[in-house]
C-alpha positions as CSV (number, residue, x, y, z in Angstrom):
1,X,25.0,16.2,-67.4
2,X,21.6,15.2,-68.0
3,X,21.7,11.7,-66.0
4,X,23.2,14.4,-62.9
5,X,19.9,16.8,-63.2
6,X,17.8,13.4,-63.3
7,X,20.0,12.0,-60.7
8,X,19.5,15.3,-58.1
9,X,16.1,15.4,-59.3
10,X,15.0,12.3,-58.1
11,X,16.7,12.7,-55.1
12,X,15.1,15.8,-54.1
13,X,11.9,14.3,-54.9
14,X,12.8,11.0,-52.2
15,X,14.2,14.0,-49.7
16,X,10.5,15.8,-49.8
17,X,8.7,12.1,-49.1
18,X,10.9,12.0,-46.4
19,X,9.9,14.8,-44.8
20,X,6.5,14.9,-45.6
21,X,6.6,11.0,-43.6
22,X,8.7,12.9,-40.7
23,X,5.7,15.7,-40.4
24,X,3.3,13.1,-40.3
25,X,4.8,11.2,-37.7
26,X,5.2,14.5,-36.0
27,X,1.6,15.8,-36.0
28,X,0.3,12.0,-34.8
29,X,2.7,12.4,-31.8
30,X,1.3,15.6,-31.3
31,X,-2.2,15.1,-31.8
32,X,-1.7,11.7,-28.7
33,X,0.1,14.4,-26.5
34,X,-2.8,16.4,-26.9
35,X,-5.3,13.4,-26.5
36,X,-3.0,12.3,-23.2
37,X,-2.9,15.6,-21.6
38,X,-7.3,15.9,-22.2
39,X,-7.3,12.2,-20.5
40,X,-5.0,13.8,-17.7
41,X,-8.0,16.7,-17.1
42,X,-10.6,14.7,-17.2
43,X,-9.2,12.4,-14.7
44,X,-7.9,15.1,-12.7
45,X,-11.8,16.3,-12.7
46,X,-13.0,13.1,-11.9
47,X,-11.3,12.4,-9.0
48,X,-11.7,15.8,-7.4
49,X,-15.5,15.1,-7.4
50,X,-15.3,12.0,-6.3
51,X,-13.2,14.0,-3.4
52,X,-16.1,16.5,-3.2
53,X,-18.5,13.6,-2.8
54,X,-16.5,12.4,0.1
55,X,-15.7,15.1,2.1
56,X,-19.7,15.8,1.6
57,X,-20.6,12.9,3.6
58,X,-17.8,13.2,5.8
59,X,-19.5,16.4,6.7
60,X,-23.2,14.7,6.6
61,X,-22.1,12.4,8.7
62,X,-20.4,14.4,11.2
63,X,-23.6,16.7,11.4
64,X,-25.4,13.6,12.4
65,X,-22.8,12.3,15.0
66,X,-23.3,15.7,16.8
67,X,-27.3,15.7,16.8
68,X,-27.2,12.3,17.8
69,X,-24.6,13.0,20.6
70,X,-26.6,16.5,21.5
71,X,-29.8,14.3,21.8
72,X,-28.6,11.7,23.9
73,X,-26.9,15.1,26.2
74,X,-30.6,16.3,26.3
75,X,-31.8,12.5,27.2
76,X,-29.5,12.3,30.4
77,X,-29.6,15.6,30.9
78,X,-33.7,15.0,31.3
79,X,-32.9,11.9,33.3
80,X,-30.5,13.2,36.0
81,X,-33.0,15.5,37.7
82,X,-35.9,12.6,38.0
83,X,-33.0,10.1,39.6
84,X,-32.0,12.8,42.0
85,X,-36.0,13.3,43.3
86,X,-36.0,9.3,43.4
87,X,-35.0,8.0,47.6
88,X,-31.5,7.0,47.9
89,X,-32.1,3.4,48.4
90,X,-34.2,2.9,44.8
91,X,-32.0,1.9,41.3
92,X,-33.5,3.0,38.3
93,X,-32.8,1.0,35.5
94,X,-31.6,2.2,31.8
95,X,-34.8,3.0,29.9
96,X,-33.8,1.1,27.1
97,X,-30.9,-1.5,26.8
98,X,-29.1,-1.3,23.9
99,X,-29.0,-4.9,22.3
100,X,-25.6,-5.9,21.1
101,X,-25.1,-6.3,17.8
102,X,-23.8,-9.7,18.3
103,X,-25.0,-12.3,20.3
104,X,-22.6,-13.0,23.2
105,X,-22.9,-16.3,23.0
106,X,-22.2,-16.2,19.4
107,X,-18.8,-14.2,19.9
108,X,-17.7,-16.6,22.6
109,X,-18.5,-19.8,20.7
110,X,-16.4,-17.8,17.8
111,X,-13.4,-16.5,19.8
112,X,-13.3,-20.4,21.6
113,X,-13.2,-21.8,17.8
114,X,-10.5,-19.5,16.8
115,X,-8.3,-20.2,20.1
116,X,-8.7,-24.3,18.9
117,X,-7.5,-23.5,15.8
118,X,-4.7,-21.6,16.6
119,X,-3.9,-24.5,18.9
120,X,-3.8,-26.9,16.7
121,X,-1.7,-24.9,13.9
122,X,1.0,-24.4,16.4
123,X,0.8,-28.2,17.0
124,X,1.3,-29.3,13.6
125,X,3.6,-26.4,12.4
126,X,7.2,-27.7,12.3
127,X,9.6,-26.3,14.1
128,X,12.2,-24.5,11.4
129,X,15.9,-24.8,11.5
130,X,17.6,-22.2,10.6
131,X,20.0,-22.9,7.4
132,X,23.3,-23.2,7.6
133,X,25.6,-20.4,6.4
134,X,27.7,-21.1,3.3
135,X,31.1,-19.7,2.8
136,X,30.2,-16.8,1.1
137,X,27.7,-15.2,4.3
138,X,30.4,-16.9,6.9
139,X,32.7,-14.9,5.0
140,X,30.7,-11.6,4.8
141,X,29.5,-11.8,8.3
142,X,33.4,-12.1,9.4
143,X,34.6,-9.6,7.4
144,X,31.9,-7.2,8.6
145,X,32.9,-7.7,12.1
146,X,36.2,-7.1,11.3
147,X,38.3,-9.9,11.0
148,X,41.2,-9.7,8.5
149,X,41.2,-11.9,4.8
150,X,44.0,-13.9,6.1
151,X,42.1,-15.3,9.3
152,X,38.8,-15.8,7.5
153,X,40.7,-18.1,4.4
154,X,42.0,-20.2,7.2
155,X,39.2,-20.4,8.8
156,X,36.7,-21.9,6.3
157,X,40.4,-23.3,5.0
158,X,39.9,-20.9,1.5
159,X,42.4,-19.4,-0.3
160,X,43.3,-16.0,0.3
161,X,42.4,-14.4,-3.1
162,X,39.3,-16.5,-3.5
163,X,38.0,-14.9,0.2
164,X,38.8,-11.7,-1.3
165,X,36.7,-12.3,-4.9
166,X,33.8,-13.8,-2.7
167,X,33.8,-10.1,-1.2
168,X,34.8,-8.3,-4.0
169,X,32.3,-10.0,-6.3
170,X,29.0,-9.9,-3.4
C-alpha cells in the first residue's frame, strides 16, 4: 500500500511538471502573438505615413503644375495681343526656345547604334526548330481533337491500353 501512495505520489508530482512546462510554452506563444500583432501596427503605421508623405507631394506637385500652366496661360495670353497689333506680313519669333534636353544629334547617333545592333542580333540569332512531338503530346493533341484510342494506338503503332495510361496518367 505504501509503494501505491509513493507510486501516485510521484506521479502527480511528474503530472504538475507537465503542466507547469505546457503553461510555459503557452504564455511564450502568447507573449510572440502579442510581440507579432505590435510589429503588425507599427508597420501598418509606417506605411500609412509613408502614404501621407506621398500623396503630400502628389498634391505639391500638382499645385505647381497648375501655377506653372497658369503662368505660361498669362505669358501667351500677354503675347497674343502684341502679335495681333504686329502687320500681317512680319513673324515673330518664340521669346525663348526651349533647349532640348538632349542633344539631337546625340539621340540620332544613339537610335542609329541601337538599330545596328538589333541588326546584327537578328543576323546571328539562329533560326529555332520547333521540337518534335513525342507520343505522349501526339497522343494528347489527338485525343483533344477527338480522335478515338483505337485510331491514335495505330497511328503512332501503340497499344491500345498503353494510349489509354499515357492519357490517364498526363
Amino acid at each position: 500500500m505504501g509503494i501505491l501512495l509513493a507510486l501516485l505520489f510521484i506521479l502527480q508530482i511528474i503530472g504538475f511538471m507537465v503542466m507547469t512546462l505546457l503553461y510555459l510554452k503557452i504564455s511564450k506563444f502568447n507573449n510572440l502573438e502579442k510581440k507579432q500583432q505590435q510589429l503588425m501596427k507599427e508597420m501598418d503605421q509606417s506605411v500609412l505615413a509613408y502614404l501621407g508623405e506621398i500623396k503630400e507631394e502628389n498634391d505639391r506637385l500638382i499645385h505647381e503644375l497648375n501655377q506653372r500652366t497658369e503662368y505660361q496661360m498669362k505669358h501667351t495670353s500677354n503675347l497674343e495681343p502684341k502679335e495681333q497689333s504686329v502687320s500681317e506680313g512680319f513673324e515673330v519669333p518664340d521669346p525663348q526656345p526651349k533647349p532640348h534636353p538632349v542633344p539631337v544629334h546625340f539621340a540620332l547617333r544613339s537610335y542609329q547604334k541601337t538599330l545596328e545592333i538589333e541588326k546584327n542580333e537578328k543576323e546571328t540569332k539562329p533560326v529555332i526548330q520547333p521540337k518534335p512531338l513525342d507520343d505522349r503530346q501526339i497522343a494528347k493533341q489527338l485525343y483533344a481533337e477527338g480522335t478515338s484510342i483505337v485510331d491514335i494506338a495505330r497511328e503512332l503503332k501503340k497499344g491500345k491500353t498503353e494510349i489509354e495510361l499515357l492519357l490517364k496518367f498526363e
